[in-house]
C-alpha positions, 0 to 999 in steps of 0.5 A: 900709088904703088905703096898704096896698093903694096902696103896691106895696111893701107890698102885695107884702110882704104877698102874699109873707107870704101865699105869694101868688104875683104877676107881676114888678113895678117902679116906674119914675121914666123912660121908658127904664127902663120900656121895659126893664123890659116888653122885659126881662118882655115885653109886655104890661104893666099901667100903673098910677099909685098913690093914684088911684080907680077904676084912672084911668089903669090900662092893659095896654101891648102895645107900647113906643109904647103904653107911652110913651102910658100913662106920660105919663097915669099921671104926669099923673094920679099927679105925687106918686106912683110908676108901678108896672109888672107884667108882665100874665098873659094868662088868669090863673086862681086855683087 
C-alpha cells in the first residue's frame, strides 16, 4: 500500500481508474528539465521526494530560483527515489 501511494505512476493509474482528476505531474531526474516543466505548467509547483515520512522536503515553488532550492533538498533527502513535480492548483475544492 505504501508503494502504492509513494510510487507517482501507480497512484495516478489508479486515480485515472478512478476517473479522478489530477494536476499535471512529472518526475524529473535535472534541474533544466524541471524548470521547463514549471514554466511549461507555470508556477507554482509542488516539490516533492518519493518514499519519505511526513511530506519531508515537500515544498510549493513559486519561482525557478525557489524551485532550484527545492530540488537540491528533495535529492538530498530522497537519493534512491525520483523527484515528482505537479503543478499545484490555488484554492482546489473537491466537488
Amino acid at each position: 500500500m505504501i508503494d502504492m501511494a509513494e510510487n507517482r505512476f501507480k497512484f495516478s493509474r489508479m486515480l485515472d481508474t478512478m476517473k479522478i482528476s489530477q494536476p499535471l505531474w512529472k518526475e524529473l531526474s535535472t534541474t533544466e528539465a524541471a524548470i521547463k516543466f514549471c514554466q511549461d505548467v507555470g508556477f507554482p509547483c509542488l516539490v516533492r521526494p518519493s518514499y519519505v515520512l511526513s511530506g519531508a522536503a515537500m515544498n510549493v515553488a513559486h519561482t525557478a530560483r525557489d524551485l532550484e532550492n527545492y530540488l537540491t533538498q528533495a535529492v538530498a533527502v530522497s537519493k534512491e527515489h525520483p523527484v515528482v513535480i505537479s503543478k499545484f492548483i490555488l484554492e482546489a475544492k473537491v466537488c
